[in-house]
N, C-alpha and C positions, 0 to 999 in steps of 0.2 A: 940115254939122252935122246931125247925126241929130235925127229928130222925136221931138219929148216928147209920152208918153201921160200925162195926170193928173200927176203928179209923178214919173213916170218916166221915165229915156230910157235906149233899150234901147241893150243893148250887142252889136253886130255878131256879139260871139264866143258868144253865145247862139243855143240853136237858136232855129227855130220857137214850139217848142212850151212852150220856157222862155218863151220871149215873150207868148207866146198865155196862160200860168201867171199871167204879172205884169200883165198886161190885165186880166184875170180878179178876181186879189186887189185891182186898183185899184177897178177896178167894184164888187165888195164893199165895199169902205172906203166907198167914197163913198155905198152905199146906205146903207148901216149910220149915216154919220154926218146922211143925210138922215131915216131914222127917228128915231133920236135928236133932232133940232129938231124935228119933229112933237109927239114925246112933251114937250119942252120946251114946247113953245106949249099943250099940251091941258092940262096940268099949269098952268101962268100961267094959262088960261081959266080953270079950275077955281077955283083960286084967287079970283082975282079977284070970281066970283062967291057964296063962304062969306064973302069979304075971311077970308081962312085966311095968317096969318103965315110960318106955318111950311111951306106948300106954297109962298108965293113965295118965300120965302129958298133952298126945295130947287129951285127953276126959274132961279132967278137964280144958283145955283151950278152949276147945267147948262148954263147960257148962258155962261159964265167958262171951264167947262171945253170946251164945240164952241168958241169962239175960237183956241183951241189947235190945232185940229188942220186 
């Protein structure tokens, strides 16, 4: 059974460097959606500290939407 990277498992009939491609774009995913919970949490701190409605309803819809992926 081939090894899965992140949510990929590569396919034998791939070069190297297609592989090395899909490594790549996973490691971006995963950053991108690890910045994005940061900005989610600094956004809820914010919040939390105006007590601003309308910034936790925009945190709590960014929290609904990183669930997803």
């Amino acid at each position: 059974m081939p090894r899965t990277i992140g949510h990929i498992v590569p396919d034998m009939t791939m070069s190297s460097r297609e592989r090395q491609e899909q490594r790549e774009i996973a490691d971006a995913e995963r950053d991108a959606i690890e910045s994005l919970r940061e900005v989610e949490s600094d956004i809820r701190e914010q919040a939390a500290g105006e007590q601003c409605g309308w910034l936790l309803g925009l945190a709590d819809k960014m929290r609904d939407a990183l669930k997803h992926l």
